[in-house]
C-alpha positions, 0 to 999 in steps of 0.5 A: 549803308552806301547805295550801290551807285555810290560803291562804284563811284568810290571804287579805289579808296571807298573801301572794299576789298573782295577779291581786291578793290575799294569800296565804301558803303553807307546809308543815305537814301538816295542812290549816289553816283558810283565811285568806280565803273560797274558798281552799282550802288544800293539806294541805302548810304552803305555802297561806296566804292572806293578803289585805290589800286595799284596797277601792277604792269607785266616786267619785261625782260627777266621775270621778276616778281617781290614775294612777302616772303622774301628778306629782301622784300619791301612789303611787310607781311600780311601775319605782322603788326608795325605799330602794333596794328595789322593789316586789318587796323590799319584798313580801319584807319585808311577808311576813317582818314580818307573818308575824314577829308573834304570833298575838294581836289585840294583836301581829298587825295581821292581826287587830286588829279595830280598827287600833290595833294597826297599828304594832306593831313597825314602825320606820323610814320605811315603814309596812306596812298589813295586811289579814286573816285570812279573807274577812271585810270588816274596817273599822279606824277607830284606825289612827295613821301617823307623819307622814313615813312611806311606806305600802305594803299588799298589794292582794292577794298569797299566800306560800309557804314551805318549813318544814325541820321539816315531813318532808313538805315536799319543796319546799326549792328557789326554783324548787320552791316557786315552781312549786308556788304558781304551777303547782300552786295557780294563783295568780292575781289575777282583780280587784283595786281600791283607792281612796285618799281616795275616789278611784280608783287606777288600773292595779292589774286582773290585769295591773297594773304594781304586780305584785310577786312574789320567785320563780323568775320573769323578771317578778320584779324583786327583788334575790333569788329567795326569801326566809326569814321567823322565825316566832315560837313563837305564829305564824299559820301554827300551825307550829314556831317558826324559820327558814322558807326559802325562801319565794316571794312574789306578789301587787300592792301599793301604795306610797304617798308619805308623807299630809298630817296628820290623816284619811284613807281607803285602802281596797282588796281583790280576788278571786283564785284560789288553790288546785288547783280550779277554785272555790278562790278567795278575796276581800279587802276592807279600809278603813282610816280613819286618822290621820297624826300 
């Protein structure tokens, strides 16, 4: 399981969805600095917060606004499967690749400032954009996409992981660390936005369709109930290097249809409560200027 502090500090791509933002939890005994602002983290390893959030901005002008119901949208509905995975097993595989990276600005999308490190290790025809560490705003301007490739990036989400080596964590079933993100830390989006190319995406507040979550759950729609994640020696989460599981998952994501060539602008972030207090509570604001190429 991830302590509270640790959630926080992970806030935009340690994984946790509630209502719309990241987060990640595990078990490590001792109380990690949060990932994002306002989400405490629990003393256990299971409480990475990791948002990755689009910031969706008010248009000015005409109101426009993409619905996922639209033809023309670019965003894939949240009922289909591209690859033959849904939102859920995609979730799964966001969670396991950005936690898989090392804890360095150069091999950890979640902490480069910039961006241009947002395609380390990243291979076939989905391309995963990451949020941060912390509450911090983080604005990413070098970002380069391949052309051809879906998009899919966490509005806001949390994780939650057992670590075997930790002699604390008891949590070692899906329906235990399941209960524990979501009844013990109350994992819950309060609001969420993101905006592609300054136009609004709609449907993605505290009861959004985009929901995706691998757990203990009749509302999760994956193939699993949980999930394992490989944590290398230098790893975010500051625990042992292996396998991690299981892990659950939460959160509301967006997937989003291969863009034309050259700029374009997806912001997207949120504020979600995490945390066994009433305050423990985190939020998620990330842009990204990139170019698809």
């Amino acid at each position: 399981m991830i302590p509270t502090e640790l959630y926080r500090n992970l806030a935009l791509c340690h994984w946790r969805f509630g209502r719309e933002a990241a987060t990640v939890t595990l078990r490590s005994g001792k109380r990690p600095q949060p990932f994002s602002k306002g989400f405490p983290m629990r003393s256990s390893t299971r409480g990475l917060a990791l948002a990755a959030a689009v910031v969706c901005g008010v248009l000015v002008g005409p109101t426009a606004a993409i619905a996922e119901s639209h033809h023309d949208s670019p965003i894939v509905p949240p009922q289909s499967k591209v690859q033959g995975k849904t939102y859920a097993d995609w979730s799964a595989r966001w969670w396991q690749y950005m936690l898989g990276q090392q804890n360095s600005a150069a091999e950890n999308p979640l902490l480069d400032p910039t961006g241009a490190n947002c395609g380390i290790d990243q291979h076939g025809e989905v391309f995963f954009l990451g949020g941060t560490f912390g509450t911090r705003p983080a604005t990413r301007n070098a970002c380069v996409v391949p052309h051809g490739t879906e998009i899919f990036l966490p509005v806001i989400n949390t994780v939650d992981v057992h670590d075997p080596d930790n002699a604390d964590d008891h949590d070692d079933t899906p329906q235990k660390i399941w209960d524990d993100l979501q009844k013990k830390n109350r994992f819950e989006v309060i609001e969420a936005h993101a905006s592609i190319d300054g136009v609004e995406v709609r449907n993605i507040g505290p009861f959004s369709p985009f929901r995706a979550c691998v757990g203990s759950d009749a509302r999760c729609h994956g193939k699993h109930t949980s999930f394992a994640i490989h944590v290398p020696k230098n790893n975010v989460l500051g625990i042992t290097a292996g396998k991690k599981s299981p892990g659950v998952a939460d959160g509301v994501y967006l997937l989003i249809r291969p863009l034309s060539r050259g700029p374009h602008t997806i912001s997207f972030g949120g504020l979600a409560h995490q945390g066994p207090n009433d305050g423990d509570t985190f939020t998620q604001d990330t842009t990204y200027h990139l170019t698809v190429r």
